[in-house]
MIPAPA-363737 format. One record per residue (C-alpha): chain; x, y, z; residue number from 1. Coordinates in steps of 0.1 Angstrom, whole numbers. Example, Ala and Ser with C-alpha at 12.3 -4.5 7.8 and 13.67 -1.06 7.14 Angstrom:
BEGIN
<miro chaine="A" c1="123" c2="-45" c3="78" num="1"/>
<miro chaine="A" c1="137" c2="-11" c3="71" num="2"/>
END
This chain:
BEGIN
<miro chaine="A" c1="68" c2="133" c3="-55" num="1"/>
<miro chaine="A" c1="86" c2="107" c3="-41" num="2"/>
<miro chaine="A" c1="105" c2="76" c3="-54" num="3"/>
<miro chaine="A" c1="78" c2="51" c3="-50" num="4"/>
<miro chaine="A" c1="57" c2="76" c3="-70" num="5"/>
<miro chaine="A" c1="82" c2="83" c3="-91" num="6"/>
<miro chaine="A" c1="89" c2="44" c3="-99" num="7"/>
<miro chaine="A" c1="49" c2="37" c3="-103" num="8"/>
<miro chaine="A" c1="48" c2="66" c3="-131" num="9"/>
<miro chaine="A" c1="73" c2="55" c3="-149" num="10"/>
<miro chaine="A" c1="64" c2="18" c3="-149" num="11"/>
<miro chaine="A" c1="27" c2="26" c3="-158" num="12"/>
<miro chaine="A" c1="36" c2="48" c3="-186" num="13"/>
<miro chaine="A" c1="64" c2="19" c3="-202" num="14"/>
<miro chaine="A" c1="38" c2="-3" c3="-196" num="15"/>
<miro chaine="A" c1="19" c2="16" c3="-224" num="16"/>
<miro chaine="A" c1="49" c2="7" c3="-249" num="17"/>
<miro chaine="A" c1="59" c2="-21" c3="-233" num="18"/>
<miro chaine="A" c1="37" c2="-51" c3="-236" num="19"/>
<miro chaine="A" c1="60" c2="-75" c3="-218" num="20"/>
<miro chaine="A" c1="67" c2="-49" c3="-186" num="21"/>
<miro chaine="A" c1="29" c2="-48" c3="-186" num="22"/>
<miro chaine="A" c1="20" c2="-84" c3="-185" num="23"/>
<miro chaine="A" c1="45" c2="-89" c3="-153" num="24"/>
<miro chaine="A" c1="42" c2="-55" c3="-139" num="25"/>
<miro chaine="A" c1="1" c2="-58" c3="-139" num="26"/>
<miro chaine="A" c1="8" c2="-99" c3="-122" num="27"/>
<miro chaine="A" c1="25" c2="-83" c3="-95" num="28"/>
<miro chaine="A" c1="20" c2="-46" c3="-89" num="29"/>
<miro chaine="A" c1="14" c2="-47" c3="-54" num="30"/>
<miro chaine="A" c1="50" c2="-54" c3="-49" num="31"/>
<miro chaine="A" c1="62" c2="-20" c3="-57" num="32"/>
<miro chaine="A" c1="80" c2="-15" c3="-18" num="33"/>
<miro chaine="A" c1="103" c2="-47" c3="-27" num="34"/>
<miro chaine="A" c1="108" c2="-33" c3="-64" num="35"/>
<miro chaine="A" c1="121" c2="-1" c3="-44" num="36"/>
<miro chaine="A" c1="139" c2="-28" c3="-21" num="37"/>
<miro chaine="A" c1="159" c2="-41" c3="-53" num="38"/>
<miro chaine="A" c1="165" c2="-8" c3="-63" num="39"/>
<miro chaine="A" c1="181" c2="2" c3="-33" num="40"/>
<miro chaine="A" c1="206" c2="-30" c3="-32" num="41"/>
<miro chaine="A" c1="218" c2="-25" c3="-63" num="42"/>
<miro chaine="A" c1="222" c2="13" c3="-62" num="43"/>
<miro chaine="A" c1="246" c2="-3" c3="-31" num="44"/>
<miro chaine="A" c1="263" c2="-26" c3="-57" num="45"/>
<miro chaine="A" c1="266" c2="-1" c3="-80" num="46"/>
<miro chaine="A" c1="281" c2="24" c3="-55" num="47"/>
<miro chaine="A" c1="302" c2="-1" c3="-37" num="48"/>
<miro chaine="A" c1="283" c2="8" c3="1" num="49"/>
<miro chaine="A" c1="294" c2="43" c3="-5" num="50"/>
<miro chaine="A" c1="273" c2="71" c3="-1" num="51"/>
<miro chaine="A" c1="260" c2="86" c3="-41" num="52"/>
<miro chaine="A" c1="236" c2="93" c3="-63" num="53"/>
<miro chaine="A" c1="227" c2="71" c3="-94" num="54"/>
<miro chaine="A" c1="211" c2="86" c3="-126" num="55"/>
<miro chaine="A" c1="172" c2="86" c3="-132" num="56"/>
<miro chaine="A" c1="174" c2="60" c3="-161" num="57"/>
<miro chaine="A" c1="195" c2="36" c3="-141" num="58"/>
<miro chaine="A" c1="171" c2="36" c3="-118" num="59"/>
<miro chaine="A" c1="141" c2="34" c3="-139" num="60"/>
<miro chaine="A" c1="160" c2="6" c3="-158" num="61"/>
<miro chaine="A" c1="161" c2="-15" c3="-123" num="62"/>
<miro chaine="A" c1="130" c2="-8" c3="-121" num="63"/>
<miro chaine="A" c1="118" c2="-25" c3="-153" num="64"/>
<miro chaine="A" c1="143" c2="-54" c3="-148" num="65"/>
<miro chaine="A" c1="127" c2="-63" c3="-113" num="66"/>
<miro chaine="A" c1="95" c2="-70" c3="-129" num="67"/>
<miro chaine="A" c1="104" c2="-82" c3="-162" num="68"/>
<miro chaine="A" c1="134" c2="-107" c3="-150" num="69"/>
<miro chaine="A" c1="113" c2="-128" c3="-123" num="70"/>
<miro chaine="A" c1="126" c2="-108" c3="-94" num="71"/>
<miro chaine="A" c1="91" c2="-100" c3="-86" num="72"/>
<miro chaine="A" c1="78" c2="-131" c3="-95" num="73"/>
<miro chaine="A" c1="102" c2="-148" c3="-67" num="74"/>
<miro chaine="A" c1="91" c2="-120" c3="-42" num="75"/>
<miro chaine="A" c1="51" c2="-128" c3="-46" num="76"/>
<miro chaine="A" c1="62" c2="-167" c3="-41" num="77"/>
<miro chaine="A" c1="80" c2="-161" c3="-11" num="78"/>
<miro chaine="A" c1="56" c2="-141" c3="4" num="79"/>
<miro chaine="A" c1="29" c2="-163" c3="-6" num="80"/>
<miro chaine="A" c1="49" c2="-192" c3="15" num="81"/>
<miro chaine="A" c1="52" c2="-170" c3="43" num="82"/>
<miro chaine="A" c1="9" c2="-168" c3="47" num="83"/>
<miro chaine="A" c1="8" c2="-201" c3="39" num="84"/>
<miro chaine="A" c1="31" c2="-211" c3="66" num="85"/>
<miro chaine="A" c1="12" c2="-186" c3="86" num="86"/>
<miro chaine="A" c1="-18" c2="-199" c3="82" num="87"/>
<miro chaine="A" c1="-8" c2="-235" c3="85" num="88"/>
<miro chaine="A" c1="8" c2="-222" c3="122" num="89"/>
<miro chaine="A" c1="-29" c2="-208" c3="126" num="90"/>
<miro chaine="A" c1="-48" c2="-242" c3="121" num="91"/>
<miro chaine="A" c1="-27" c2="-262" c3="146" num="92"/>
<miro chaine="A" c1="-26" c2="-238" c3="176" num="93"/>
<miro chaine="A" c1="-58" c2="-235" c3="199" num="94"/>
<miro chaine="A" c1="-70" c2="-201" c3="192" num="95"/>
<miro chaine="A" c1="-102" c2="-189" c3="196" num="96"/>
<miro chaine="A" c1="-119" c2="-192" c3="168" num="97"/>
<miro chaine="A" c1="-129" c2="-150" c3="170" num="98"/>
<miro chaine="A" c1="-93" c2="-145" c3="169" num="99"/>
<miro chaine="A" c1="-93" c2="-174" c3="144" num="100"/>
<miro chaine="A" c1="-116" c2="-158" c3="120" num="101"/>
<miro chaine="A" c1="-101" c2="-126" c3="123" num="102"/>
<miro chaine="A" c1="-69" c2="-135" c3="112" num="103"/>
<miro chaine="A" c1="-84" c2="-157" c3="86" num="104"/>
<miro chaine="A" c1="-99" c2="-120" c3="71" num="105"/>
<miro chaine="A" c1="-63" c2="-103" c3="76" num="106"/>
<miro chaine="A" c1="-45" c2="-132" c3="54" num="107"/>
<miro chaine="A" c1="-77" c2="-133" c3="30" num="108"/>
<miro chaine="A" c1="-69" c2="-98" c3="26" num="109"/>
<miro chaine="A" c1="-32" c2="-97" c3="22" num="110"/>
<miro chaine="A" c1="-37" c2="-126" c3="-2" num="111"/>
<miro chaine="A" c1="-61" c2="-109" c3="-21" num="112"/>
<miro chaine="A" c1="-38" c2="-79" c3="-29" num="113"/>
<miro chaine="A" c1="-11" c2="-98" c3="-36" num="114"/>
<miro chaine="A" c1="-32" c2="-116" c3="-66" num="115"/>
<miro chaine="A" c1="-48" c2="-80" c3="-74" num="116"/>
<miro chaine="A" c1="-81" c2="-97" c3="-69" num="117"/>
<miro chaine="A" c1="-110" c2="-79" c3="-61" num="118"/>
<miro chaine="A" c1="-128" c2="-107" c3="-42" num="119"/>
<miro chaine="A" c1="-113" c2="-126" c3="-14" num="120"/>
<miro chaine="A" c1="-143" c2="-148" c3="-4" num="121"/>
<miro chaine="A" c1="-120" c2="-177" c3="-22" num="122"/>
<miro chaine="A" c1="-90" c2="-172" c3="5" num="123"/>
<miro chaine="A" c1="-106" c2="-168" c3="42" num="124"/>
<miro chaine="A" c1="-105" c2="-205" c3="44" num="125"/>
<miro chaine="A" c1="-73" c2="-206" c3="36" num="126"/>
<miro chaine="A" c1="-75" c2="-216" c3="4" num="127"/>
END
């Protein structure tokens, strides 16, 4: 298994016990790569840039904190300003509107998953 596996586990079996890792990890699960991202900055604190290993329950406790202390929450805002600025770029340039619609789909789609919804009909106009 690997980390991202590893971290996923973890958090979904804590999330059994854990009612408030739950509510914020199931908001925002999609964001498990920046999660690993957070993990690996402060494994770089922690070591001081030096090369190391830190224990499993260190790590599982970044984990945890990412979601539970807003971390995550930050991350999905950012990222949601990002396709909004995307888009917004989109609607001002002369594109065709194939290429238009196509793109429309892509950010539908990215928008979708970062909201865990299962139906993205209310995003491909950019909404």
């Amino acid at each position: 298994m690997d980390m991202e596996e590893n971290i996923k586990n973890y958090l979904e079996e804590q999330c059994k016990i854990d009612p408030i890792l739950a509510e914020k990890y199931n908001d925002s699960r999609s964001l498990i790569k920046c999660c690993i991202r957070y993990i690996n900055e402060m494994a770089r604190e922690e070591l001081g840039g030096k090369s190391g290993a830190v224990k499993d329950d260190v790590v599982f406790h970044w984990a945890r904190e990412y979601y539970v202390d807003g971390t995550a929450e930050k991350d999905l805002k950012q990222i949601q300003k990002q396709l909004d600025i995307i888009m917004s770029n989109v609607k001002n340039n002369d594109i065709p509107e194939k290429d238009m619609e196509r793109m429309r789909k892509s950010l539908a789609i990215a928008r979708a998953k970062l909201h865990q919804q299962e139906d993205v009909s209310s995003y491909e106009n950019g909404k």
